[in-house]
Each structure stands twice: as C-alpha cells, then as structure tokens.
N, C-alpha and C positions, 0 to 999 in steps of 0.2 A: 504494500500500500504506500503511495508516495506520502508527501505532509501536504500537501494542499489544502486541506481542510481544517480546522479548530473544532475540537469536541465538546462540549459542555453539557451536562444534564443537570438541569434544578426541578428534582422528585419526577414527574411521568414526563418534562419537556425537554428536547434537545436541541440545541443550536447546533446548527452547522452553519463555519463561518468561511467561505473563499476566501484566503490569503496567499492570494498574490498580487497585494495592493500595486507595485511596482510593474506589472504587467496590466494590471485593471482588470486581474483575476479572467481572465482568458483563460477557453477551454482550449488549449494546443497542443494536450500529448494524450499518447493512448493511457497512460499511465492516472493520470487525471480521472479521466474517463471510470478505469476501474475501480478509484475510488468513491466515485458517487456510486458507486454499482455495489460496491462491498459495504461501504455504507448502508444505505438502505437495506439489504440486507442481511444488516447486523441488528438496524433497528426495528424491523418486523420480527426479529425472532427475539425481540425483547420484551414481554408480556407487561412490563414494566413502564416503557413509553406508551405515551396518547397520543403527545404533538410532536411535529417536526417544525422545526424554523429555519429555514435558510434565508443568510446573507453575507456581503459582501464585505473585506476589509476594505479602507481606504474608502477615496472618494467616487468607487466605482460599486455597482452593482456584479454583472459580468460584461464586458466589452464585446465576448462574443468568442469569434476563433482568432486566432493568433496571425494580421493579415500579413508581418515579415516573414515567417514559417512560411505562409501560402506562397508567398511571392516566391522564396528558396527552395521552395518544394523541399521543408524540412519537417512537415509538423507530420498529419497525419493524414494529411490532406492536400491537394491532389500527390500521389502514388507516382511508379514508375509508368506501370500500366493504367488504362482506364477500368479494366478487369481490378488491379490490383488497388485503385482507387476505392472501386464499390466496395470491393470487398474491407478493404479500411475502415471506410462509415460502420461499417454493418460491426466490426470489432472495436471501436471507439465510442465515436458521439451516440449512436444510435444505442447503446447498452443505457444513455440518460435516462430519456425519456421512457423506456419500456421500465427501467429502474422503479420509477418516482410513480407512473402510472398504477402500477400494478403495489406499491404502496397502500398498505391500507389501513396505517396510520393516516393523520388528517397535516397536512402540511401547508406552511405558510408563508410564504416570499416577503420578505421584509427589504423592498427594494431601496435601498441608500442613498442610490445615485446612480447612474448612466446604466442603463437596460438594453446595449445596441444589440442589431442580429440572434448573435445564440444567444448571446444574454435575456433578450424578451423572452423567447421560445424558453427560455430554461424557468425562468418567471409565470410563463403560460402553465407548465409542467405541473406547478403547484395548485393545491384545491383554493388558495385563498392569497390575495395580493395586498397589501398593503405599503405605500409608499410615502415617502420622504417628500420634504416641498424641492429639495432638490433635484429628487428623480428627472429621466428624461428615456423614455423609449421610441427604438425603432424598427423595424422590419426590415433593413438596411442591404439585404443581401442583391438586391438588384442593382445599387447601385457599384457594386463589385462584378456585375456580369455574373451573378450565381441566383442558386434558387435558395431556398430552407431548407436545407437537408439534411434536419436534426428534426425534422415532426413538425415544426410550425404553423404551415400551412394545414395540419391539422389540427389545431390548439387553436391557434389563433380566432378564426369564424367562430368557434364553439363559445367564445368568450365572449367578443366584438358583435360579431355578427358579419356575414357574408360582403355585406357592400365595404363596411368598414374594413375589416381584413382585407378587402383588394385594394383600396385605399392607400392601406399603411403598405401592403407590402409590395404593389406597382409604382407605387410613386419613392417608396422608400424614405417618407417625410417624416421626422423627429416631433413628439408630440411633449409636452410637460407635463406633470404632475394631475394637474386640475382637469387637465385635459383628460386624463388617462381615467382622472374617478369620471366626469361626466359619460364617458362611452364604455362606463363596465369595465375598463381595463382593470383596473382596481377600487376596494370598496371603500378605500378612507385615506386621505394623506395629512401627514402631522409634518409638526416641526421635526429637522433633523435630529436635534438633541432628543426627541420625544420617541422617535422611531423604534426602539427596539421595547421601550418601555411597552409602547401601546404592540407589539407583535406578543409581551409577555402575557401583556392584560389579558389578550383575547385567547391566546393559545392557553391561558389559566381556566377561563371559563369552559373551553372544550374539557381542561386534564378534570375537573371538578366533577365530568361526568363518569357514567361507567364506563371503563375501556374498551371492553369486548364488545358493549353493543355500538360504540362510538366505531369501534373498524365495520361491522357490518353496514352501519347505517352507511358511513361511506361508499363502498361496495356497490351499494345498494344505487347510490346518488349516479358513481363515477358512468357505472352499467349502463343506467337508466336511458342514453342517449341512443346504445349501441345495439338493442335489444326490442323485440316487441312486447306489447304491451301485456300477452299472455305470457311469455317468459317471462319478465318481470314480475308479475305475479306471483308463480312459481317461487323466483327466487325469496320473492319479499314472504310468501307465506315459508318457506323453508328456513328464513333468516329470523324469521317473527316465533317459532317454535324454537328456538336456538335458544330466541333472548328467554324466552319463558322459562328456563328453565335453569339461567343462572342467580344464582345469590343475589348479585344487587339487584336483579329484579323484586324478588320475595323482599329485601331490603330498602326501598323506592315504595312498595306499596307499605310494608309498615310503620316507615317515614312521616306516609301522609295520613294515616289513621292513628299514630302515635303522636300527629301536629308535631312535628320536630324536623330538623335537615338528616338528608341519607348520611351513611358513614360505606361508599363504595370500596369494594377492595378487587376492583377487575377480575374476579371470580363469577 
C-alpha cells in the first residue's frame, strides 16, 4: 500500500485524507489506485465503521490525473500500446470507482478546494458532497482532447442531471461552490475553516444510527437506479427481514415505548 492516504477513525467514522498537497493530490500511479481499493476494502470488513469521509490535503480537493505523467507517457496512462493503455484503466483508475460504489458504508466528499477532471468524478463516486466556499469543479477532460474515463460520465447525469452533465462536460466550464449547491452538485457549502467540522457533524448523525441497517438502506438507495421496480422490491423486502431481526431493531422499538434515546451497538 503506498502512503497516499491519512487514516483517522473517531468511534464508527473514518477520514481519509489525499496527501499529496504538493501534486494537488492527483490520481497518477497504479499504486494510488490500489490504495483506495484496499482501502475500502478494509473498511467494509470493518463492522465497526458507518461513515466514510474523504478529503483532500492542501489547497486542493483532487486535481485529477497527473497531466506531466500524461504528457511523458509516464503515469498510467496513455501505455505503450493502445491495447496496453485499456488495459491500464481497467488495473488502475477504474479499481476507484467500482471500489467506492460497491461500498456500503455511506461516504462523504468533503471537497476543500479545486474538484478538476478525476477529481469531480472521484467527488461524484461519493453518496454525499459537501463543499468549501472555496471549492471549484470541472469536467475538464475535453478540454485535454480526452473523455472521462474513470466512470464520470456515468456519475455525473445521475447527480446533475442529463442536460447539465453535457454542459459541464462539453464545454469543460469550471463552476464555484454556490454554483455546484444550486445544480445538486452538492448539498451544503461552508466556510473553509468550517469544512471538515460540518462533514463530522453530518457523518455523526449517520454513525448515531444502526450500522447494519444504515449499509443496507444504502444498498438499497445506491441499487434503486439500476434495477426495476419488482426487483427492488425483492430486495427491499429481503433487506426489511434482515433488519427485523437485529438487536437494535428490538432496541429502536423499546426506545420508543420506554420514551428514552436507543443505545445501538451495530448488532
């Protein structure tokens, strides 16, 4: 695992922090790659987390891919071959997103500052955004002669919405903060000194719930798009027998005919 990352856990929440402020935390080696990959699942098999937090050291969110790498054809992208290119993606960046997706913790992008390229698309990656007054995102890869080809173009729409996604990512135009909460991009921006506090506030509120039923409900949420509306069902009644049947459920209802707060123990 490289160090690219800062681990922190405060009781069921984890920060992870990009530090490679001096690069503006760029995704540019395969190496990188594997560690959001072993990351995440380290903290899925930890019964013990609820929330995830990602953010960025420095004054950067993530910049994106590494565009001197590109230019040297030194990073991980573009390859010798064009074969050997795809298959690159497929053993690097593309390990992100399938990573964070299939996550079933609830995870929260606490963007800092600059969001460009893979940096948005890794931001998209998250169930929740919240941003900095300094923030600044873009879809930027057009204006490089490339496409998204880390998922974004499949993230993106799902967030924005169809017109807007072609927007950001034909034109490649850079949007602010205020701008990014008006169009959904994200759902609240603070001052920058405030940023991490208000990602703790919220991601406290999630950990304060049950954890097991808190990954299903997600599950449930993430699905819900990809799925019709009889499978959905399915799931949700197979997911709704699940919850019935743990501790802090019985513990939630006693709660509330005992008038007092639950005491959850992700059981």
């Amino acid at each position: 695992m490289s160090d690219f990352m800062l681990y922190e856990k405060r009781g069921g929440i984890v920060l992870l922090t990009m530090n490679r402020p001096e690069e503006r935390n760029a995704l540019s080696t395969v190496e990188i790659c594997e560690e959001f990959e072993d990351r995440c699942k380290s903290i899925e098999r930890d019964p013990s987390v609820n929330v995830l937090i990602l953010t960025g050291a420095g004054p950067a969110f993530c910049s994106g891919g590494n565009i001197k790498k590109m230019r040297d054809r030194s990073g991980f992208a573009p390859a010798k071959t064009v074969i050997d290119t795809r298959d690159s993606y497929r053993r690097s960046i593309h390990r992100i997103p399938k990573a964070l997706f299939n996550l079933e913790v609830p995870t929260i992008a606490a963007v800092n500052g600059a969001a460009i390229g893979a940096g948005l698309d890794l931001a998209c990656m998250c169930d929740m955004r919240i941003a900095s007054e300094k923030a600044v995102f873009a879809e930027s890869f057009i204006k490089l002669g490339i496409i998204p080809g880390d998922g974004g173009a499949w993230f993106l729409p799902r967030i924005v919405g169809y017109s807007m996604a072609c927007e950001m990512a034909l034109t490649g135009v850079q949007i602010g903060a205020e701008e990014a909460r008006t169009i959904g991009l994200v759902s609240r921006v603070t001052e920058a000194d405030s940023l991490l506090d208000a990602a703790f506030e919220l991601a406290a509120r999630i950990d304060a719930m049950p954890g097991r039923t808190v990954r299903l409900t997600k599950r449930l949420l993430r699905d819900s798009g990809q799925v019709t509306l009889d499978h959905h069902l399915e799931m949700a009644g197979a997911f709704q027998t699940i919850a019935h049947e743990t501790e802090d459920h019985r513990e939630a209802l006693d709660a509330v005919f005992e008038k007092r707060s639950p005491k959850f123990q992700n059981r």
